[in-house]
Structures are given as C-alpha cells and as structure tokens.
RODO-2510 file (C-alpha; in nm, 4 decimals, decimal comma):
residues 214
     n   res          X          Y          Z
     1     x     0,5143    -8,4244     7,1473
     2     x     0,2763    -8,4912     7,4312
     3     x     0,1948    -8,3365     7,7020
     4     x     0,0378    -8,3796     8,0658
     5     x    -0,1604    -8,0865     8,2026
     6     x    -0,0330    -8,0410     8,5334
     7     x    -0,2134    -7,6984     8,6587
     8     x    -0,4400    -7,4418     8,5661
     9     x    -0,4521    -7,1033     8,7381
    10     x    -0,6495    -6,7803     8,7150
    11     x    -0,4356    -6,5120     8,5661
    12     x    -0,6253    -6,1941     8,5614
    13     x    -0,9287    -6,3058     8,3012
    14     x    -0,7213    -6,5912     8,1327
    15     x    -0,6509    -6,9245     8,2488
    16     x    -0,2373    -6,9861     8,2785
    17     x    -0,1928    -7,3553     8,1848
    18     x     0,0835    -7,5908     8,3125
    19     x     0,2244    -7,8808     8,1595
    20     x     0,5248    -8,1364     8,1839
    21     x     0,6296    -8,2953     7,8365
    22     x     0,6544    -8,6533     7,7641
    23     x     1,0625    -8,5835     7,8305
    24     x     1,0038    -8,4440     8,1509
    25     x     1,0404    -8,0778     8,1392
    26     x     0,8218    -7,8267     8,2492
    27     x     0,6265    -7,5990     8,0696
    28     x     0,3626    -7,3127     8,0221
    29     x     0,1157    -7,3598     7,7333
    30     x     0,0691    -7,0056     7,5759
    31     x    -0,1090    -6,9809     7,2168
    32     x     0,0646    -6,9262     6,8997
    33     x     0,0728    -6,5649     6,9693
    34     x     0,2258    -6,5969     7,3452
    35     x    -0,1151    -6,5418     7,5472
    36     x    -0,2394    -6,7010     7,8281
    37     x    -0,5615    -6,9484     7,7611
    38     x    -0,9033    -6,8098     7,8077
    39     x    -1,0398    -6,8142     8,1399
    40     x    -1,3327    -7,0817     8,0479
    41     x    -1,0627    -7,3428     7,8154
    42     x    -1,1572    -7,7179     7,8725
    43     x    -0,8241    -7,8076     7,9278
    44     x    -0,7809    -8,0039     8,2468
    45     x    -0,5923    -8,1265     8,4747
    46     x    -0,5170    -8,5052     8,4023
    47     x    -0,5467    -8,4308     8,0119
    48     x    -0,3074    -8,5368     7,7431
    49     x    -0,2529    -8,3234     7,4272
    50     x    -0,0139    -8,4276     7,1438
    51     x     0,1076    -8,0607     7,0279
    52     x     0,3610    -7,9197     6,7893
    53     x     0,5241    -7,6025     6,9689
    54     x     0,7851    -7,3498     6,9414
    55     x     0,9681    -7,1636     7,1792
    56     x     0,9200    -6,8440     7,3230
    57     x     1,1608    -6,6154     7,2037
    58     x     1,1684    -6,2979     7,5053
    59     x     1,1509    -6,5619     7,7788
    60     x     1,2663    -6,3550     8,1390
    61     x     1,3929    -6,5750     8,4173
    62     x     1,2432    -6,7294     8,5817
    63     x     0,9686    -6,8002     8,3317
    64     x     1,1696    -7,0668     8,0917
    65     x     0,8809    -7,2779     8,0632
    66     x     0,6707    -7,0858     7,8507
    67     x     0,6070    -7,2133     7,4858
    68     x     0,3795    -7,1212     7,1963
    69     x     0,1498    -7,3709     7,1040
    70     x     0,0518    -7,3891     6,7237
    71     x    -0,1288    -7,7156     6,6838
    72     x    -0,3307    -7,8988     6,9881
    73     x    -0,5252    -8,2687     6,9817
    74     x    -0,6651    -8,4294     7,2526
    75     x    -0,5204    -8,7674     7,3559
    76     x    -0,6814    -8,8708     7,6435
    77     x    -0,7196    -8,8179     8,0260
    78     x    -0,5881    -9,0010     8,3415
    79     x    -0,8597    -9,2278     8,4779
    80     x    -0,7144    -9,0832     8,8029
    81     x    -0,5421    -8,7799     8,9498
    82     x    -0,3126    -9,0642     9,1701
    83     x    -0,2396    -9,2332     8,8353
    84     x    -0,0825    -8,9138     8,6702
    85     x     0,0983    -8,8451     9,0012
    86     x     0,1971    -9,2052     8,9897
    87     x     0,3283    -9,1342     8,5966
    88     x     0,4976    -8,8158     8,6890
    89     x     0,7205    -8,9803     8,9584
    90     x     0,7667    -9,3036     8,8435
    91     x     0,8129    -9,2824     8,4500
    92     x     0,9347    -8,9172     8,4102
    93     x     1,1229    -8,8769     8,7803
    94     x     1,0048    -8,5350     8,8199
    95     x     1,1733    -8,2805     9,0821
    96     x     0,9864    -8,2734     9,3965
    97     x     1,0644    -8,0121     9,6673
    98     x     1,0124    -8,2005    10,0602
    99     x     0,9952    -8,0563    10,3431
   100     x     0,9383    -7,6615    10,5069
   101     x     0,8835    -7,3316    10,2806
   102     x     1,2576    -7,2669    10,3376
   103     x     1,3539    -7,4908    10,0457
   104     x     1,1460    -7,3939     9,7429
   105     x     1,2923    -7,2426     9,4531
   106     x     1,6343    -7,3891     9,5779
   107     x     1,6424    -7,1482     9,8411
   108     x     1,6066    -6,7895     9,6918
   109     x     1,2825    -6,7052     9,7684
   110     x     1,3225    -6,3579    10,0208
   111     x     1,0075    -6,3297    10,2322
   112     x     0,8052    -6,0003    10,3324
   113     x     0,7079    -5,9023    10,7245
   114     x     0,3684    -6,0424    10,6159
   115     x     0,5206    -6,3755    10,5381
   116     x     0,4711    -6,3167    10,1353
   117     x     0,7374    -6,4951     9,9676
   118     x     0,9411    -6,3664     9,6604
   119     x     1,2271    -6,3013     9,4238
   120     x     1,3570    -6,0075     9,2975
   121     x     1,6024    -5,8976     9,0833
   122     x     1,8596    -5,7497     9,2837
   123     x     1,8469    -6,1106     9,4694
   124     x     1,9452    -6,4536     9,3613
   125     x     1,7101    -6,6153     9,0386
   126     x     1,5620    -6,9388     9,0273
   127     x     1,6127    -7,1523     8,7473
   128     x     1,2414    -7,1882     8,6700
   129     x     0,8659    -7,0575     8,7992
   130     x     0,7030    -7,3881     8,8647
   131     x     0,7491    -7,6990     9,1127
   132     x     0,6018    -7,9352     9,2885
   133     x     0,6393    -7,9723     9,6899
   134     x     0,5676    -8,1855     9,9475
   135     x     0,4732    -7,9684    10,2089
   136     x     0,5680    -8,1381    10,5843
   137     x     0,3538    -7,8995    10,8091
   138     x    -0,0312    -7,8688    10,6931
   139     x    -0,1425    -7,5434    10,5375
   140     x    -0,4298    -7,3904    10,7024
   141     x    -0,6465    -7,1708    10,5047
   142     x    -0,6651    -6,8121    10,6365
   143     x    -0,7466    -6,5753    10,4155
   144     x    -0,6310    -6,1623    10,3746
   145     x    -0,8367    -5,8875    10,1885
   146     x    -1,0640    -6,1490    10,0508
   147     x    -0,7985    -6,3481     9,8621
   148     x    -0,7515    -6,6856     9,9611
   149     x    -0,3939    -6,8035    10,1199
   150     x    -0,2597    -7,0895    10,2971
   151     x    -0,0145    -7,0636    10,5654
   152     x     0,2313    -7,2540    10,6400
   153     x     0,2602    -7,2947    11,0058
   154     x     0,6566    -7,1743    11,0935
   155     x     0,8500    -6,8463    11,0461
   156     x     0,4764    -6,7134    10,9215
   157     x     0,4724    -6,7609    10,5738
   158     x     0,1789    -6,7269    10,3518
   159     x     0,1053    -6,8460    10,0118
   160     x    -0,1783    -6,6960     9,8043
   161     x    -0,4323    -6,9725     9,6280
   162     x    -0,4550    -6,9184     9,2326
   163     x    -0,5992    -7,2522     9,1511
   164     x    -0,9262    -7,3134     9,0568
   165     x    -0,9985    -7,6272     9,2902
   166     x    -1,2439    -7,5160     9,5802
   167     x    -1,0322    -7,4403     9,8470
   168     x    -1,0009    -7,6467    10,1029
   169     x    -0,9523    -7,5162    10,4734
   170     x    -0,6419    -7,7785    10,5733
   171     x    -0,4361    -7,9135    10,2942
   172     x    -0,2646    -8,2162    10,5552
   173     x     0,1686    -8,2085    10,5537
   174     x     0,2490    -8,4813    10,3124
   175     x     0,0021    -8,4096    10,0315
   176     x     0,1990    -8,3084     9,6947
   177     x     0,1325    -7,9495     9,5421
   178     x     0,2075    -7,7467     9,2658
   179     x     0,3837    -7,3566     9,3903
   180     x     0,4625    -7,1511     9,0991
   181     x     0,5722    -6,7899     9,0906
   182     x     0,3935    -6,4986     8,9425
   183     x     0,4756    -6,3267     8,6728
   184     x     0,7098    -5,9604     8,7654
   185     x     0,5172    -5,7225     8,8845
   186     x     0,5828    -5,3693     9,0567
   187     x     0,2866    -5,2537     9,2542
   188     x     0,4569    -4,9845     9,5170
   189     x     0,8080    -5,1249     9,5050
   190     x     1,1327    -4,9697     9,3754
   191     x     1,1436    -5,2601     9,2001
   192     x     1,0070    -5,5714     9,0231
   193     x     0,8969    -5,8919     9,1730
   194     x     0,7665    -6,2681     9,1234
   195     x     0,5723    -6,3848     9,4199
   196     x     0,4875    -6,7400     9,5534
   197     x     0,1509    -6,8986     9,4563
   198     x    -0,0093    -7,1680     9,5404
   199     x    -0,1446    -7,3325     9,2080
   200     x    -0,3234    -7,6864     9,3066
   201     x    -0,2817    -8,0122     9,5145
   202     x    -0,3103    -8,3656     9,4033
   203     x    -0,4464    -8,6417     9,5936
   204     x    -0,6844    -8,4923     9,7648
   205     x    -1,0971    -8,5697     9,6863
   206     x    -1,1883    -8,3633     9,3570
   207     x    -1,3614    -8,0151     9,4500
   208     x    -1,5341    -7,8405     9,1860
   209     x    -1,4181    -7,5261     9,0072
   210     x    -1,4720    -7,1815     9,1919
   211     x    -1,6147    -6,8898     9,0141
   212     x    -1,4250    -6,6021     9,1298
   213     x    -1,0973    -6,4926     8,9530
   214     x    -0,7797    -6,4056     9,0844
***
C-alpha cells in the first residue's frame, strides 16, 4: 500500500515518522521490530513509499497509528508541499481540526498552570495521537528552558516544537499544522501522561532542517 509522509519529529535520538495511507488513515512508520527511524533517515516530508506492513500488536491508546514496516520502496515525491496538502484534502478528505486549542483531540486535552496541554489516564482518551489543525489565532514563538514552543495567544496555552523545520517566530492563524501527542511519560507525576506537540506546518516557505534534538 502507499503511503504519504506527513511529519517527521525528533524523538530522543530517532526520528518518529508520520504517514497517512493511500485509504486515508493515519499512521506511525516504526521498523519491523517496532522502533522509531534513525535520527538522520532520508525520509521526507512530501515522499511516497509503497510498503507492505503489519500491525503493531501492544498498541496503548492513544497511539493506534503505529505499524511495523517490513518492506519500503520509494515512489516518488510531491513537486510541492501545497500539492500534497491539496491531495490530502481533496482526494483522501482528511480530518482537519479549525479553530482555538480548545478543540484538539475532540476536546480531552486537560491543560497545566503553565498552559502545557495533556491527557492522562484517569481523564477522557482520544481516539488517536496525531491531527492536523487549522490554528485561527497565530502562534508566536516564545521559548522555555531552551526548548522551543509556540503559544497560542488565549487561555495561555503552549505547545512545544518537535519538528525539524527551522522554527519560525509567527506561524500566521490560518496556516494548517500537524499536533501530535507524545508518547506516556511520568516525569514527577503520580501518574502517566501524553503531552501536546507541535510536529510541522505546511504552506509556509521551506526552512532547512535544525540540528539540535528534542
């Protein structure tokens, strides 16, 4: 089946790679032993693979998506970031969030007093970890502890950057984005969570990739 890459994120020293499948679904391209893609893959955004797959078999919601990939072939690339976007609305009808923070991840997403949003398990679960959203405020880079975020400008919420555009200090209300949600994690708290993260934008002039790791 084919796929469209649709993100790639720094994970620690690996790159997490995002997809959507010629049927429209959404998924996380893991190797055939359910590991994240190293750090320097060539995989790109805009790329087309034909790949045979099988599912992950200790999948935790909200991660659904991911997938172990056995065999990969290159197909070819999108002469344009705005003709994939174009493909992804038009011929596949994917799910786009619109509007303020308040409505990704249907809803459930709890927020900290430092505007981090999240999900937990004693709260409500999405049904997946990935999205794309149309954000209708601009997000203004301002950055914490030397990690980038963006914040969105009501009911202070911030969004940490995992992407591996260059960040940009605006990304302007109407541009579409990819949010995803980490992976559950317990640094301090009584229990486990998935944050918000900011994975990419589309539409916006082509930055090169950054060099530090998230």
């Amino acid at each position: 089946m084919d796929v469209i890459i649709v993100s790639k994120t720094h994970m620690s020293t690996a790159a997490c790679v995002g997809g959507v499948l010629a049927n429209g679904r959404f998924v996380r391209l893991l190797d055939s032993n359910g590991y994240n893609q190293n750090s320097d893959t060539d995989i790109n955004v805009g790329d087309v693979y034909t790949i045979t797959f099988v599912e992950r078999q200790d999948k935790k919601p909200p991660h659904v998506e991911d997938i172990l990939v056995n065999t990969m072939s290159f197909k070819f690339t999108f002469s344009s970031i705005d003709e994939m976007v174009e493909y992804l609305k038009e011929k596949l009808k994917v799910k786009i969030w619109k509007g303020s923070t308040e409505i990704l991840f249907d809803g459930k997403l709890q927020w900290t007093s430092g505007g981090s949003g999240y999900i937990s398990e004693s709260g409500e679960i999405p049904y997946n970890s990935v999205g794309f959203w149309i954000p209708d405020k601009d997000l203004i880079r301002k950055d914490y502890n030397e990690k980038v975020r963006y914040s969105y400008p009501i009911r202070w919420r911030n969004i940490s950057y995992v992407g591996f555009l260059n960040p940009l200090d605006k990304i302007p209300a109407g541009t579409l984005t990819r949010v995803s949600l980490a992976r559950w994690w317990s640094p301090n708290e009584d229990e486990e969570r998935c944050y918000l993260q900011l994975s990419g934008w589309y539409g916006l002039p082509i930055q090169s990739d950054i060099s530090n790791t998230d």
